[in-house]
C-alpha positions as CSV (number, residue, x, y, z in Angstrom):
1,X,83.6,280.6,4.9
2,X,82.5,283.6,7.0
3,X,80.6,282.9,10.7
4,X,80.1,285.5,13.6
5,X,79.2,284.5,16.6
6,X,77.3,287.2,18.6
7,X,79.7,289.8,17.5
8,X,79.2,293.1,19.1
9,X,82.0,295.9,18.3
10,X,82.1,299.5,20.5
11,X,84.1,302.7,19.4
12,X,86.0,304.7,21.9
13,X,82.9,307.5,21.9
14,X,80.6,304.7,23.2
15,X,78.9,304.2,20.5
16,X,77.9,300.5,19.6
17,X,78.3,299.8,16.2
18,X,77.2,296.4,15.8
19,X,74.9,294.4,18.9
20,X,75.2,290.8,19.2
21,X,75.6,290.0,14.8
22,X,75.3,286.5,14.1
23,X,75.7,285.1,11.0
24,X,77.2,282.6,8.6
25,X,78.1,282.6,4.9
26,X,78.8,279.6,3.3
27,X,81.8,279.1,0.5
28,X,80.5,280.2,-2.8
29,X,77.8,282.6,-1.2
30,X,77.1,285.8,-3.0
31,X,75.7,288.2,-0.3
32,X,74.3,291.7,-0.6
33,X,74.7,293.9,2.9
34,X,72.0,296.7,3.1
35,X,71.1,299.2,5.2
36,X,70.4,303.1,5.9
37,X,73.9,304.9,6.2
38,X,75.3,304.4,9.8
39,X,73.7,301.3,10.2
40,X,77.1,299.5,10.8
41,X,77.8,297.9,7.5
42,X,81.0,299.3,6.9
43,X,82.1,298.2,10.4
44,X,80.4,294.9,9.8
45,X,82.6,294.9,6.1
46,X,85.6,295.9,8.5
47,X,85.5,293.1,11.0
48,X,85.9,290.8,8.4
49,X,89.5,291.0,7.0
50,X,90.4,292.8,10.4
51,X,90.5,296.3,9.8
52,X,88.6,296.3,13.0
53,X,88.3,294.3,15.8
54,X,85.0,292.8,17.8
55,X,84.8,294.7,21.7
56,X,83.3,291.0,22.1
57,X,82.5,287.5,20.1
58,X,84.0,285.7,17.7
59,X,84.7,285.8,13.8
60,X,86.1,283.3,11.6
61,X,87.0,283.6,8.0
62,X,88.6,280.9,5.8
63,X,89.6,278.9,9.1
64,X,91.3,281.9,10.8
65,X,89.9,283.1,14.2
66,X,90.0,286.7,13.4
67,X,90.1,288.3,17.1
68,X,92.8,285.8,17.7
69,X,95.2,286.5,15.2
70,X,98.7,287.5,15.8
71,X,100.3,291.2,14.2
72,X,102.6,288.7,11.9
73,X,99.7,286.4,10.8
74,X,97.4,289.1,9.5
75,X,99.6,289.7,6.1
76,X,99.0,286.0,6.1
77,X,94.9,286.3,6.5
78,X,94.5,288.7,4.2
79,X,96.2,286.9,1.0
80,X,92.8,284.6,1.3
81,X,90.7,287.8,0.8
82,X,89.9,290.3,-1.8
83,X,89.1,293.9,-0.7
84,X,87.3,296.3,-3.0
85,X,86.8,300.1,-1.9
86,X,84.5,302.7,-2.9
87,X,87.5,305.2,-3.1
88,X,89.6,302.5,-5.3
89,X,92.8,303.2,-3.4
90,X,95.4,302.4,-6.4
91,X,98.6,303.8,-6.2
92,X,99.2,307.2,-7.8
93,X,102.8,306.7,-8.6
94,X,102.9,303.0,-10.0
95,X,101.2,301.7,-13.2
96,X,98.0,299.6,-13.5
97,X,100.4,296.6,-14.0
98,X,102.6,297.6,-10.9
99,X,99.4,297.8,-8.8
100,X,98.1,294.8,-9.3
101,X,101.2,293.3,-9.1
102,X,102.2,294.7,-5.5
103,X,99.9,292.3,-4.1
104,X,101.8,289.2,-5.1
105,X,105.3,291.1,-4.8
106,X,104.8,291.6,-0.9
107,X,104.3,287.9,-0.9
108,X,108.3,287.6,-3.4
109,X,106.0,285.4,-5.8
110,X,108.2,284.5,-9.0
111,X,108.7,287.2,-11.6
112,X,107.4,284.9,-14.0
113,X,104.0,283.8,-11.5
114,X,103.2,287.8,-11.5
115,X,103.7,288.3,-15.2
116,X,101.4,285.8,-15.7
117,X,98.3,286.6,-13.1
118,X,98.7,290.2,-13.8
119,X,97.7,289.6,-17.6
120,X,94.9,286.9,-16.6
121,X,93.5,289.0,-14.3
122,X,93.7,292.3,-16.7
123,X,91.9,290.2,-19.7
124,X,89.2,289.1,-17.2
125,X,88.5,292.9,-16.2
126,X,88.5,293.5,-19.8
127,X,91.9,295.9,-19.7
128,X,94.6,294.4,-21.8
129,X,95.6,297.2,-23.0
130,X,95.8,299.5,-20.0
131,X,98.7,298.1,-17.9
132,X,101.4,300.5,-18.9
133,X,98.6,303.4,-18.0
134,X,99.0,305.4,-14.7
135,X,95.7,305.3,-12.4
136,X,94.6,309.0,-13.3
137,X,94.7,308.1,-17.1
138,X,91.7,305.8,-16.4
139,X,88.3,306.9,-16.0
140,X,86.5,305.7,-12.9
141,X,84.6,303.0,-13.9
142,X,88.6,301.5,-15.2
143,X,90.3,302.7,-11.5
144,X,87.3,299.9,-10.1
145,X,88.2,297.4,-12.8
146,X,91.8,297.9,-12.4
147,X,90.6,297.1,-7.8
148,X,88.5,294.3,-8.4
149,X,92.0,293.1,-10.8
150,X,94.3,293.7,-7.6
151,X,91.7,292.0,-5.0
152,X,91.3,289.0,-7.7
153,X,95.6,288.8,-8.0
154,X,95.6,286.4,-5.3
155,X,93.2,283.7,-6.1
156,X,91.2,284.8,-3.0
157,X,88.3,282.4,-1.2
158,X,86.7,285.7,-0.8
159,X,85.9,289.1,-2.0
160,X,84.6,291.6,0.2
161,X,83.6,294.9,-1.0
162,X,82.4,298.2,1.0
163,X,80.5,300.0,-1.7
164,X,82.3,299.4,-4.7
165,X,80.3,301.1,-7.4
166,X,79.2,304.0,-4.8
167,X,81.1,306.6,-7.4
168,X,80.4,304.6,-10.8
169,X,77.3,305.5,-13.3
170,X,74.7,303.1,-13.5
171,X,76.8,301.6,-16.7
172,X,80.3,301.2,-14.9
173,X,78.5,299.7,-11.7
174,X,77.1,296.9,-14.0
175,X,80.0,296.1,-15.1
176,X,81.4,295.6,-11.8
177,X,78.6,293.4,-11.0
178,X,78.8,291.7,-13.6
179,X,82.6,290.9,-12.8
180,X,82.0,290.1,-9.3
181,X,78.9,287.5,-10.5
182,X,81.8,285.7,-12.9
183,X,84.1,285.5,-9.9
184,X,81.5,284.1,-8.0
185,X,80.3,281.2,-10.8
186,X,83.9,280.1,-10.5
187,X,83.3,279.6,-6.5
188,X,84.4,282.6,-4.8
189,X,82.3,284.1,-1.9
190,X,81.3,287.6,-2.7
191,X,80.2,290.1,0.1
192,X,79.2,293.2,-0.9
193,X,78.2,296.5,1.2
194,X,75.8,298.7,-0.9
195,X,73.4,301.2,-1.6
196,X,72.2,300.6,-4.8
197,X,68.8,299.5,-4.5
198,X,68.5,298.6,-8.6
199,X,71.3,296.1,-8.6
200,X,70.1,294.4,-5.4
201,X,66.7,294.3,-6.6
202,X,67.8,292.9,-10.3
203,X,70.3,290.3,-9.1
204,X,68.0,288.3,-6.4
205,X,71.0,287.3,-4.2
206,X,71.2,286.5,-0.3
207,X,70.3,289.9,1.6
208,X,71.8,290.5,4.8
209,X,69.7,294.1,6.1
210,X,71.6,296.2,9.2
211,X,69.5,298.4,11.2
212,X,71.0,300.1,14.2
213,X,74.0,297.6,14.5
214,X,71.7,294.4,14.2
215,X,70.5,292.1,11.7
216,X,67.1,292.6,10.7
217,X,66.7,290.3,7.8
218,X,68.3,287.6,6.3
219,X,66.7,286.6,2.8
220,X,68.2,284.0,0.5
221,X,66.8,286.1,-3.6
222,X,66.1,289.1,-1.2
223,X,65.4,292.7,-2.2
224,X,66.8,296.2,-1.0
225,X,63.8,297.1,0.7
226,X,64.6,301.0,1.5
227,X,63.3,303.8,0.2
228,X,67.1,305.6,0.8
């Protein structure tokens, strides 16, 4: 689903965010990405559905060569992939409904096609009854719901989310665990950034630790393993 092959990406300041990552994560992989802040796992997040791109090395996702791709294919890319943000990044103006429908608008899916995944994907979140609501009429832990709804709209191979329940109690954050942990049982890759050192710990997942722009461990039921 996701390789790297000696990936190394550089900012303009010379600074090397990632050194020579490689790495592979197989369809149906759910994958935990730790490390102290700066380590590079937002930029390593970023590579993936080509927010950024690699100074050198190549990255495939879901068949696409991600250095490679054209302005007009990314649109294309990025319908295979679910991204999940700390920040949420919903629409003030439009309703829950409307935001999770934008994604399958862009692509002029039927009317009738995004009636239908809008209210699937709203019962699986567990928010029926919240689609006529406006984003700051939801409490935080609902705004997350209402992203991991829009990033599920598509049918996606994969989800990849940069610290999704960084602003969420301990109770919300569960609850978008326990979401992504459904998606995953139904065969979607998950890959998640994070800080939080109890969820890691509980779940026993894959592992992936950054340090300094490399990977330092790899553990298939790994653990956090910081004190930070």
């Amino acid at each position: 689903m996701i390789e790297m092959q000696d990936v190394w990406k550089e900012y303009g300041n010379g600074v090397a965010a990632l050194s020579g990552i490689s790495v592979q994560i197989k369809q149906g992989d759910f994958v935990f990405v730790v490390g102290p802040s700066g380590a590079g796992k937002s930029t390593f997040i970023k590579l993936m559905y080509r927010e950024e791109r690699p100074t050198k090395g190549h990255i495939f996702v879901g068949g696409f060569n991600i250095e490679k791709l054209r302005e007009r294919q990314i649109p294309i890319m990025r319908r295979h992939i679910g991204a999940v943000f700390q920040d949420y990044k919903l629409l003030p103006k439009l309703t829950v409904a409307e935001n999770i429908a934008f994604a399958l608008e862009v692509i002029e899916a039927s009317r009738r096609m995004i009636n239908r995944r809008v209210a699937e994907v709203l019962e699986l979140v567990g928010l029926s009854d919240k689609g006529k609501m406006f984003p700051r009429e939801l409490s935080g832990g609902e705004q997350q719901r209402i992203g991991v709804a829009r990033a599920l709209v598509n049918k996606p191979s994969v989800i990849i989310a940069d610290e999704p329940t960084g602003n969420l109690d301990p109770e919300n954050s569960w609850a978008i665990l326990k979401l992504f942990e459904r998606v995953n049982d139904q065969g979607t890759t998950i890959v998640m950034a994070t800080h939080n050192r109890e969820l890691v710990n509980a779940c026993k997942k894959r592992v992936i630790a950054i340090e300094n722009g490399q990977i330092v461990r790899d553990q298939e039921r790994g653990e956090y393993g910081y004190e930070d």
